[in-house]
HTML snippet that shows the backbone in 3Dmol.js (N, CA, C, O; Angstrom):
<script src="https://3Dmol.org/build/3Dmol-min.js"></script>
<div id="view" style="width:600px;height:400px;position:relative"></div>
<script>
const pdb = `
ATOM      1  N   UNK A   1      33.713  -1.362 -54.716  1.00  0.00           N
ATOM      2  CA  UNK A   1      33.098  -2.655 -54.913  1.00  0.00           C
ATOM      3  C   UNK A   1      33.456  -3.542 -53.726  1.00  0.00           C
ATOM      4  O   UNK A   1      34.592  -3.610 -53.256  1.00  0.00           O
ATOM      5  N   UNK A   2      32.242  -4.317 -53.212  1.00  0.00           N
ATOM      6  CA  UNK A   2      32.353  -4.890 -52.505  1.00  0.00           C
ATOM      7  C   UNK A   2      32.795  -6.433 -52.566  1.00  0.00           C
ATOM      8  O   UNK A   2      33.020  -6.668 -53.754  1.00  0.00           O
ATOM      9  N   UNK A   3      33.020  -7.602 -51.784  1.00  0.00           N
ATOM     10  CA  UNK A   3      33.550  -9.027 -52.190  1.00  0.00           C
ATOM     11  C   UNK A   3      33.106  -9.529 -50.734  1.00  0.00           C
ATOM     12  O   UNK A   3      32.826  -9.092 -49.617  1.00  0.00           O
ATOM     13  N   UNK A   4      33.225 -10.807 -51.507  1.00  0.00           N
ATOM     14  CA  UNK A   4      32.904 -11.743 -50.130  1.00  0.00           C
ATOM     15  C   UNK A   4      34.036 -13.191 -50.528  1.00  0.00           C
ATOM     16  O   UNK A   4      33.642 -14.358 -50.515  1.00  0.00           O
ATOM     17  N   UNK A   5      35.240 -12.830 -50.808  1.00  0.00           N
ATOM     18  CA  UNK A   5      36.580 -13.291 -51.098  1.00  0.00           C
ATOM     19  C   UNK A   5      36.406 -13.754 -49.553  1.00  0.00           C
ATOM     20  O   UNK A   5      35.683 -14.700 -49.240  1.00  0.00           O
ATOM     21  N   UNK A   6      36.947 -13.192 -48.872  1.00  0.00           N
ATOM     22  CA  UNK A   6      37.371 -13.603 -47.276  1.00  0.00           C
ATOM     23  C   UNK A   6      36.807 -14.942 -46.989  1.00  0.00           C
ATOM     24  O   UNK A   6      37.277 -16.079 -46.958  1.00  0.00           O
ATOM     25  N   UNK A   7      35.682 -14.440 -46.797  1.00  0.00           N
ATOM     26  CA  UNK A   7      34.655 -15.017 -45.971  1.00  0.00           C
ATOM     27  C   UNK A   7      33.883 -16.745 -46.495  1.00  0.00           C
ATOM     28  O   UNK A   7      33.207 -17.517 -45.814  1.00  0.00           O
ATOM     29  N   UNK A   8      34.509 -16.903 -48.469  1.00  0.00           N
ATOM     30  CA  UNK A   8      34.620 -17.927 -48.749  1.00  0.00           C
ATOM     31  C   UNK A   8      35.483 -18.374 -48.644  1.00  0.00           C
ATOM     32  O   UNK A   8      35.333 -19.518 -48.215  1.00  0.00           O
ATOM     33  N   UNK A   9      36.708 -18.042 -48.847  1.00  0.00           N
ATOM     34  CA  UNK A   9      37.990 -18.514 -48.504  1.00  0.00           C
ATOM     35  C   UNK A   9      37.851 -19.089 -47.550  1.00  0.00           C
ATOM     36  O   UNK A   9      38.131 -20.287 -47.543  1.00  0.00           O
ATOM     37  N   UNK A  10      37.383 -18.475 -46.431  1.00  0.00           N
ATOM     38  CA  UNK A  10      37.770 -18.993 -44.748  1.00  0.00           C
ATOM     39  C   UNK A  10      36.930 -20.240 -44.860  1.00  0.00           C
ATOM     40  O   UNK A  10      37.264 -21.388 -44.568  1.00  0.00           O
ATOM     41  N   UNK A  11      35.743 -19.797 -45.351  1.00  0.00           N
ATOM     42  CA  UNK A  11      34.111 -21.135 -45.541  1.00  0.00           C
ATOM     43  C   UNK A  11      35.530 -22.222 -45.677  1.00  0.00           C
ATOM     44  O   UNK A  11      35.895 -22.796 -44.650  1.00  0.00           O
ATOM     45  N   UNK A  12      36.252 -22.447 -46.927  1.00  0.00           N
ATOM     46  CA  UNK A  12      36.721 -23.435 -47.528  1.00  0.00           C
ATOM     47  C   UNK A  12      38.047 -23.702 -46.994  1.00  0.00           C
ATOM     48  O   UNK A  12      38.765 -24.309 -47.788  1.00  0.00           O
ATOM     49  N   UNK A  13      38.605 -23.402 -45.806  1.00  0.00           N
ATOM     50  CA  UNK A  13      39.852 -23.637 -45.036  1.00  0.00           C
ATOM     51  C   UNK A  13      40.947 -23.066 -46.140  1.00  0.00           C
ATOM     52  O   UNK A  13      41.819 -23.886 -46.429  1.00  0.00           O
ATOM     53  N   UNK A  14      41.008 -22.132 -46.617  1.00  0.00           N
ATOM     54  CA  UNK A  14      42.192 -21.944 -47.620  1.00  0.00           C
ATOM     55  C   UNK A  14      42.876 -20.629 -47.186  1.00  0.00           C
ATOM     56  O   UNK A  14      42.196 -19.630 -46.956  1.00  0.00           O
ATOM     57  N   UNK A  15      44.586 -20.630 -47.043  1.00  0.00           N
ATOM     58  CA  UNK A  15      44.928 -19.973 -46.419  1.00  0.00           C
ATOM     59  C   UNK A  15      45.144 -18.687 -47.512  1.00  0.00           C
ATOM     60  O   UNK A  15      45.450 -18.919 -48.682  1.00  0.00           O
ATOM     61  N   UNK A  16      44.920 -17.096 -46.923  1.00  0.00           N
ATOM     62  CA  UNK A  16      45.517 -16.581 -48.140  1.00  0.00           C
ATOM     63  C   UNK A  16      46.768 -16.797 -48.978  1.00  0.00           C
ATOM     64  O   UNK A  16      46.639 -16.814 -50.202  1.00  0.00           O
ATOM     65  N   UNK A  17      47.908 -16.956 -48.455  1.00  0.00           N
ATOM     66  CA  UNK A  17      49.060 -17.425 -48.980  1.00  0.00           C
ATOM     67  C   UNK A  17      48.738 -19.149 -50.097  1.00  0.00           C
ATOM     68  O   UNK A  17      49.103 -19.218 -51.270  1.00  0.00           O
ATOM     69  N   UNK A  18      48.213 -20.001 -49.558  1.00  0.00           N
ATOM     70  CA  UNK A  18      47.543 -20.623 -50.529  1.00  0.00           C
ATOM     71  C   UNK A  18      47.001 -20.198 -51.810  1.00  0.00           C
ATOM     72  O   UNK A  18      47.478 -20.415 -52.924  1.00  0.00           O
ATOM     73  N   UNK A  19      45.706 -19.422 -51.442  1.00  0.00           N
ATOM     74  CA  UNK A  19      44.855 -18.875 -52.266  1.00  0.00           C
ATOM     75  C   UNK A  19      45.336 -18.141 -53.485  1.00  0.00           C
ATOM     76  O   UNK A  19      44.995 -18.383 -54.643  1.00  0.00           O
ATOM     77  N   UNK A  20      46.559 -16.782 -52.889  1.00  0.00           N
ATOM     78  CA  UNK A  20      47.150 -16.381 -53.785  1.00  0.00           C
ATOM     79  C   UNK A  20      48.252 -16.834 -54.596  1.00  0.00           C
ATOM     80  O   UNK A  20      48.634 -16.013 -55.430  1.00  0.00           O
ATOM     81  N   UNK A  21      48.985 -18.173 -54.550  1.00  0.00           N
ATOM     82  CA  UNK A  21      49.299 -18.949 -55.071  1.00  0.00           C
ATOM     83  C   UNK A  21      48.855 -19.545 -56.328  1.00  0.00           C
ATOM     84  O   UNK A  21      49.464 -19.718 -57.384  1.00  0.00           O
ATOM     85  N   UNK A  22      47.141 -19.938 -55.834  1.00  0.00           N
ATOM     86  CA  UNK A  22      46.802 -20.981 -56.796  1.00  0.00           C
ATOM     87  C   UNK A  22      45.900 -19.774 -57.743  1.00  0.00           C
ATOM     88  O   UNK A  22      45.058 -20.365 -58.418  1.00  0.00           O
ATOM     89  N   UNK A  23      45.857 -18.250 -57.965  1.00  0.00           N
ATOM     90  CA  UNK A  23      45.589 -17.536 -58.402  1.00  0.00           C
ATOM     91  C   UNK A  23      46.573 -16.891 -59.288  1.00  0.00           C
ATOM     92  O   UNK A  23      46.248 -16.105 -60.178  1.00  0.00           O
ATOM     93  N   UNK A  24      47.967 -17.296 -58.983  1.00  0.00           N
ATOM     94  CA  UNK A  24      49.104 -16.432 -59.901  1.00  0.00           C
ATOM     95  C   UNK A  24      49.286 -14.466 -59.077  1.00  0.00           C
ATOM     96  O   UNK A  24      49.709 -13.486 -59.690  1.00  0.00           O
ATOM     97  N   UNK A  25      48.849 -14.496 -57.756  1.00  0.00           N
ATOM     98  CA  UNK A  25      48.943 -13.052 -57.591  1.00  0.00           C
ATOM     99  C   UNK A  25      49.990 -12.995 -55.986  1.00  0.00           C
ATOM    100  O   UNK A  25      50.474 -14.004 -55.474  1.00  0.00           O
ATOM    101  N   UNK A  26      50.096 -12.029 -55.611  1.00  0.00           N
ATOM    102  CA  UNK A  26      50.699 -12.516 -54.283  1.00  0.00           C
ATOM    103  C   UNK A  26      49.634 -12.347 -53.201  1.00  0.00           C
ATOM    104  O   UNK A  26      48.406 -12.341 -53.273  1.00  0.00           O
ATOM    105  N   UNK A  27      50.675 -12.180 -51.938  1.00  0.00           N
ATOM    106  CA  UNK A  27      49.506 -12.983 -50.267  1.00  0.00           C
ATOM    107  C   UNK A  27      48.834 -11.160 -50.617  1.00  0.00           C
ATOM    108  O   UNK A  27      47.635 -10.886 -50.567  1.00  0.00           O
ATOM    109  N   UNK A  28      49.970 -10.118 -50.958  1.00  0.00           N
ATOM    110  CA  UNK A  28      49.562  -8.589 -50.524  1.00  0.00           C
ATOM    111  C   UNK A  28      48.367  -8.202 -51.524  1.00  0.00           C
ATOM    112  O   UNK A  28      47.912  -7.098 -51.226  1.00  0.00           O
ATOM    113  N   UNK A  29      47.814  -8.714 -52.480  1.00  0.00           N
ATOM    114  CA  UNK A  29      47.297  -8.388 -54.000  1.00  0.00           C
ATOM    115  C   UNK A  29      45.730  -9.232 -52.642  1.00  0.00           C
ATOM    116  O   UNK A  29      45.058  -8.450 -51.968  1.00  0.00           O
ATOM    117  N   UNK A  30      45.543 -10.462 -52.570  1.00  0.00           N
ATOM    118  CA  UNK A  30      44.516 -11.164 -51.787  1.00  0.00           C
ATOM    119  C   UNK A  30      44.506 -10.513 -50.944  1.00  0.00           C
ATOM    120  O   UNK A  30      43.689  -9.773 -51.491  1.00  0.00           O
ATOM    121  N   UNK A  31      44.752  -9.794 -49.534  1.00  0.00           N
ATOM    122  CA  UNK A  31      45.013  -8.800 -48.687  1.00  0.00           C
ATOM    123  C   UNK A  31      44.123  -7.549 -49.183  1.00  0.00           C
ATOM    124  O   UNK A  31      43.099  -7.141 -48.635  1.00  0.00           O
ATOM    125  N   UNK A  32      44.696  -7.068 -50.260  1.00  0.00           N
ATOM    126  CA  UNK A  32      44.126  -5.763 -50.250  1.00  0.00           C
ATOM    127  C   UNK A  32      42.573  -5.850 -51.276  1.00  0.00           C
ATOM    128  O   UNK A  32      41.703  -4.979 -51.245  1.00  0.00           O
ATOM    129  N   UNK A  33      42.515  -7.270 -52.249  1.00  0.00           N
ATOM    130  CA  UNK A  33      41.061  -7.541 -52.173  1.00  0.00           C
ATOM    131  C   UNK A  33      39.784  -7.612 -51.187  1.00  0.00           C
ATOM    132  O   UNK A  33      38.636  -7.173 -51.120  1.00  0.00           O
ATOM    133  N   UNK A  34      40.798  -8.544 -50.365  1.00  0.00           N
ATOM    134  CA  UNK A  34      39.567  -8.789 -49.313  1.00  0.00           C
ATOM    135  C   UNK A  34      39.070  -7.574 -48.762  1.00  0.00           C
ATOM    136  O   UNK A  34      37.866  -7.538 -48.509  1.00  0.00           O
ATOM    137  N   UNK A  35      39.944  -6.326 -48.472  1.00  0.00           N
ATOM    138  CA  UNK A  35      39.843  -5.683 -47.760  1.00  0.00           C
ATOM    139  C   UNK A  35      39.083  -4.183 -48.370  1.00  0.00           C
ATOM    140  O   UNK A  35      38.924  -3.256 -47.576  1.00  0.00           O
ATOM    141  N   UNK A  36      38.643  -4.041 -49.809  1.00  0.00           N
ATOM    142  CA  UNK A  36      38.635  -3.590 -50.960  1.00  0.00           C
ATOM    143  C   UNK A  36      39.424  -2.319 -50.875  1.00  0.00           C
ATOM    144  O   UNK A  36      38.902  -1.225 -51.089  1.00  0.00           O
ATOM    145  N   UNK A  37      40.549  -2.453 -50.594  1.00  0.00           N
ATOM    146  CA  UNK A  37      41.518  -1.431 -51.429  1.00  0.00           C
ATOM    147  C   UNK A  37      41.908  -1.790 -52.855  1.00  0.00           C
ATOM    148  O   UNK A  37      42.431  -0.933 -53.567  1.00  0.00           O
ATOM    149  N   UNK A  38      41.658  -3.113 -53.335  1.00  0.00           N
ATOM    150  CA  UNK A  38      42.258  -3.094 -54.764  1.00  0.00           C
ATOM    151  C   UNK A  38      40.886  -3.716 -55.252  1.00  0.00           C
ATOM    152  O   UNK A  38      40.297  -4.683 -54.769  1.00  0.00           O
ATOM    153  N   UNK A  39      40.597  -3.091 -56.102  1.00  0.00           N
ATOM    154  CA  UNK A  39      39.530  -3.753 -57.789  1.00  0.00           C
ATOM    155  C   UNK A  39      40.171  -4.859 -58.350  1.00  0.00           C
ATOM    156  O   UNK A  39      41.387  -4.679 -58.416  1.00  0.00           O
ATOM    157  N   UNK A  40      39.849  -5.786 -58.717  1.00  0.00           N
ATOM    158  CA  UNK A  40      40.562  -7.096 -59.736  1.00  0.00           C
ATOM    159  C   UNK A  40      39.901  -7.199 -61.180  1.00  0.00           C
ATOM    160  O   UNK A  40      38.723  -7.437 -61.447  1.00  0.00           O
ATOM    161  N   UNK A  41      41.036  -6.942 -62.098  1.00  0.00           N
ATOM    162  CA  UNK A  41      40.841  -7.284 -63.528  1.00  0.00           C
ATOM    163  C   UNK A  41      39.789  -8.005 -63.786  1.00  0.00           C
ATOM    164  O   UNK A  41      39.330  -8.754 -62.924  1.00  0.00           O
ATOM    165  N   UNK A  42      39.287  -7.903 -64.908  1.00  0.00           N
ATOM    166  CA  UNK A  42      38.228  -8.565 -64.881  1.00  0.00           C
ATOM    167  C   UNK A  42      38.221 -10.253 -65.356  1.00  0.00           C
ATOM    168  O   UNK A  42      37.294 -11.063 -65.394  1.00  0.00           O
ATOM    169  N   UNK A  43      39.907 -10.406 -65.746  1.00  0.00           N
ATOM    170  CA  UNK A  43      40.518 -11.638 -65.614  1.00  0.00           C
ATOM    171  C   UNK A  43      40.535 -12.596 -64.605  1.00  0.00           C
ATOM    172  O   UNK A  43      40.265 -13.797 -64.588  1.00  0.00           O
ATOM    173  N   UNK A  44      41.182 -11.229 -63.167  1.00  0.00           N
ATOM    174  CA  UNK A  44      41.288 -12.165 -61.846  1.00  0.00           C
ATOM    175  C   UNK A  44      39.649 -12.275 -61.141  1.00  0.00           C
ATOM    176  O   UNK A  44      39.204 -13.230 -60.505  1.00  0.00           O
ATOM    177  N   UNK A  45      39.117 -11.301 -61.396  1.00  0.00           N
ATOM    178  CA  UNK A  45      38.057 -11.709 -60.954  1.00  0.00           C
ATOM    179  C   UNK A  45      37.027 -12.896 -61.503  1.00  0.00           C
ATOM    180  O   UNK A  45      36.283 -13.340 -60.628  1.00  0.00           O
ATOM    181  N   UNK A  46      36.896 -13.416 -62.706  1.00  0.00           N
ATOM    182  CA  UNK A  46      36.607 -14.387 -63.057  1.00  0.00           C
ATOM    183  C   UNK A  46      37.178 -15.657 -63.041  1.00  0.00           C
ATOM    184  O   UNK A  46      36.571 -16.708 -63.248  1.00  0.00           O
ATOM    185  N   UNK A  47      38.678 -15.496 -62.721  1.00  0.00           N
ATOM    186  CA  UNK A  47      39.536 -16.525 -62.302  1.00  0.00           C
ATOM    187  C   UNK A  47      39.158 -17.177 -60.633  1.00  0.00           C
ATOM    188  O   UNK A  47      39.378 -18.256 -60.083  1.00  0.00           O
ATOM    189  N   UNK A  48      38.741 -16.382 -60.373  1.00  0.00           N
ATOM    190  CA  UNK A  48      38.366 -16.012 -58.140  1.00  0.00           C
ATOM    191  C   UNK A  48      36.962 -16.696 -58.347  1.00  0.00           C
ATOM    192  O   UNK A  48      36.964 -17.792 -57.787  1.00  0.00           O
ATOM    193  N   UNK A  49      36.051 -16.480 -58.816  1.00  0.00           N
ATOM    194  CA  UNK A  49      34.773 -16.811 -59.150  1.00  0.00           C
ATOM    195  C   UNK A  49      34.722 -18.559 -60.005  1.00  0.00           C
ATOM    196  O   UNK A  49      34.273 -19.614 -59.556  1.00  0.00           O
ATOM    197  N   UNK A  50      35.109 -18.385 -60.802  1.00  0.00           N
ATOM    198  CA  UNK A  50      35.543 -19.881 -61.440  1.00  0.00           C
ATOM    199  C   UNK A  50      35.802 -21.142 -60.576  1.00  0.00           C
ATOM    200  O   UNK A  50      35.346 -22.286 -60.561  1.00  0.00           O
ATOM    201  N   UNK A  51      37.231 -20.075 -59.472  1.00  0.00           N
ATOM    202  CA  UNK A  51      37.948 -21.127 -58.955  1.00  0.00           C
ATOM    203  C   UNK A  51      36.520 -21.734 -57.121  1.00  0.00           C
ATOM    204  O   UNK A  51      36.191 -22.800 -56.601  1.00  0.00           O
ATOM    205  N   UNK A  52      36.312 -20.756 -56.968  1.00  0.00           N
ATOM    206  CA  UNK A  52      35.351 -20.906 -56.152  1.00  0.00           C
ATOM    207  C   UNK A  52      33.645 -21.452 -56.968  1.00  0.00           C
ATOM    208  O   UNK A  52      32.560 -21.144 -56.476  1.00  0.00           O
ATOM    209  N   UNK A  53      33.755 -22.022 -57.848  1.00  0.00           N
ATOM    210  CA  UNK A  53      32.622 -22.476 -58.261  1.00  0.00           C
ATOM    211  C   UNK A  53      31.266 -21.577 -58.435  1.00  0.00           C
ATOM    212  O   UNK A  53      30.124 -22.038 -58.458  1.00  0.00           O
ATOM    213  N   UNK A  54      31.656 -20.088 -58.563  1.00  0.00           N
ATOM    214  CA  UNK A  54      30.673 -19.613 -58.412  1.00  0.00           C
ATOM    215  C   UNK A  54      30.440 -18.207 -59.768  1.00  0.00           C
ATOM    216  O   UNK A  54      31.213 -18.248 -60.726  1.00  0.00           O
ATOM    217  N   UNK A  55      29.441 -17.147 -59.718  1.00  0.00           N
ATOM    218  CA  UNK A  55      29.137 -16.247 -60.680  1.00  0.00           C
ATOM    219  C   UNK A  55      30.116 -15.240 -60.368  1.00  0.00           C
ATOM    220  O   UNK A  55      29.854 -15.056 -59.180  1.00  0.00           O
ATOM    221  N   UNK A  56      30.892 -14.609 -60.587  1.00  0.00           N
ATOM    222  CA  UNK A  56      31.493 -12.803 -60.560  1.00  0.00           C
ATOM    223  C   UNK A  56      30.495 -12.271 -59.580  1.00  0.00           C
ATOM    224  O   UNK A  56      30.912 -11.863 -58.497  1.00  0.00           O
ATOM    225  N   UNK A  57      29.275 -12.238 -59.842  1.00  0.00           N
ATOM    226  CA  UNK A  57      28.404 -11.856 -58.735  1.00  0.00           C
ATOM    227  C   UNK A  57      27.426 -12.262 -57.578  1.00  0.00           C
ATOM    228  O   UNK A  57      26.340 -11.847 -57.173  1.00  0.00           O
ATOM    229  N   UNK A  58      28.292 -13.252 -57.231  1.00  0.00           N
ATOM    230  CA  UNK A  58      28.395 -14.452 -56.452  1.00  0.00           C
ATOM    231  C   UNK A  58      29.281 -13.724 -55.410  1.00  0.00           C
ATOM    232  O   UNK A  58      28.988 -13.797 -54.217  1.00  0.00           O
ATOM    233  N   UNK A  59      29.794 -13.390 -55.614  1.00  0.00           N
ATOM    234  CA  UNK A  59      31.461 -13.051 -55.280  1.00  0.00           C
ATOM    235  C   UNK A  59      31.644 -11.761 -54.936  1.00  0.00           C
ATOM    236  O   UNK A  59      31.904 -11.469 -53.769  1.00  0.00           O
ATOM    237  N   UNK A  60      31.526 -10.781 -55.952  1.00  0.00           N
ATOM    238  CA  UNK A  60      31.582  -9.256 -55.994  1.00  0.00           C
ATOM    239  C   UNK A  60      30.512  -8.355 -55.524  1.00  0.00           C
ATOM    240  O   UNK A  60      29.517  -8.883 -56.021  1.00  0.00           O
ATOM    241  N   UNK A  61      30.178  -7.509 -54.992  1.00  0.00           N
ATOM    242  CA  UNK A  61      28.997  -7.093 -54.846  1.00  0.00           C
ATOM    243  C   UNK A  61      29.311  -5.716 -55.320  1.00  0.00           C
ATOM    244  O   UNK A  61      30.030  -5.002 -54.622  1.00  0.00           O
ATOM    245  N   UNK A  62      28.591  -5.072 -57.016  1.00  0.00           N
ATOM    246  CA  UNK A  62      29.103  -3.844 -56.948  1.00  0.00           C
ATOM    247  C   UNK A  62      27.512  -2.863 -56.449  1.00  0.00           C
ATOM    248  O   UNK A  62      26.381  -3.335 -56.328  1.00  0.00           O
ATOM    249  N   UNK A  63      27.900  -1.577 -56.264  1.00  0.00           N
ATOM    250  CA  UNK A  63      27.130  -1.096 -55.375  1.00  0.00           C
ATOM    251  C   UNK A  63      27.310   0.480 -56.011  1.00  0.00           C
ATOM    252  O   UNK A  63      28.144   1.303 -55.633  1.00  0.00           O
ATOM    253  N   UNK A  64      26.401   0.643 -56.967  1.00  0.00           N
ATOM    254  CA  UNK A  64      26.098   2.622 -57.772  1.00  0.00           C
ATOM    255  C   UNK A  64      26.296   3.516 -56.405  1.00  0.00           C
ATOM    256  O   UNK A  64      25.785   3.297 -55.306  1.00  0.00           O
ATOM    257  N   UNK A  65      27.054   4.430 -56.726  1.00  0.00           N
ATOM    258  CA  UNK A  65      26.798   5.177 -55.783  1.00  0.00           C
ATOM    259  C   UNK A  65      25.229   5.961 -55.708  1.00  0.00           C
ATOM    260  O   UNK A  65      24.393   6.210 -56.576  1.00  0.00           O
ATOM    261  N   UNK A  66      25.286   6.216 -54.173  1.00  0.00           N
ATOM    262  CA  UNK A  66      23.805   6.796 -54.107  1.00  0.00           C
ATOM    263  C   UNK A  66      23.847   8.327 -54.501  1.00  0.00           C
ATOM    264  O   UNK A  66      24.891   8.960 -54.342  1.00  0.00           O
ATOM    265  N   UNK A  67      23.150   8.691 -54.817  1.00  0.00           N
ATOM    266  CA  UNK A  67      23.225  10.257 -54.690  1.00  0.00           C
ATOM    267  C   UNK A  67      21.800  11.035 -55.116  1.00  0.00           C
ATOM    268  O   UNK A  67      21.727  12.263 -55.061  1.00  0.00           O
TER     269      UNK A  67
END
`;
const viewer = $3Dmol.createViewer("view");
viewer.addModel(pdb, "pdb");
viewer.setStyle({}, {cartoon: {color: "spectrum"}});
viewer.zoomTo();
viewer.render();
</script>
């Protein structure tokens, strides 16, 4: 699954260490979102979406594999 975490974050001057702060997770948990090595609960991900004013899929981009 894909995200566009980063790239609002940055939109909104917020540092990750900030970010993961005002999320309850650490800087390494935001790190390995942005980067999609980690999936987020479907807690934090609505928490990420919320806090950015926006839909889960606003945010997330999931993507079926092709085959």
């Amino acid at each position: 699954m894909k995200n566009r975490i980063e790239a609002i974050r940055k939109e909104r001057g917020i540092r990750q260490e900030e970010f993961a702060k005002l999320m309850g997770v650490s800087r390494q948990t935001i790190s390995s979102l942005e980067t999609g090595r980690y999936n987020p609960s479907i807690t934090l991900a609505y928490s990420i979406a919320k806090f950015f004013g926006m839909t889960i899929e606003e945010v997330f981009i999931f993507e079926e594999d092709e085959k």
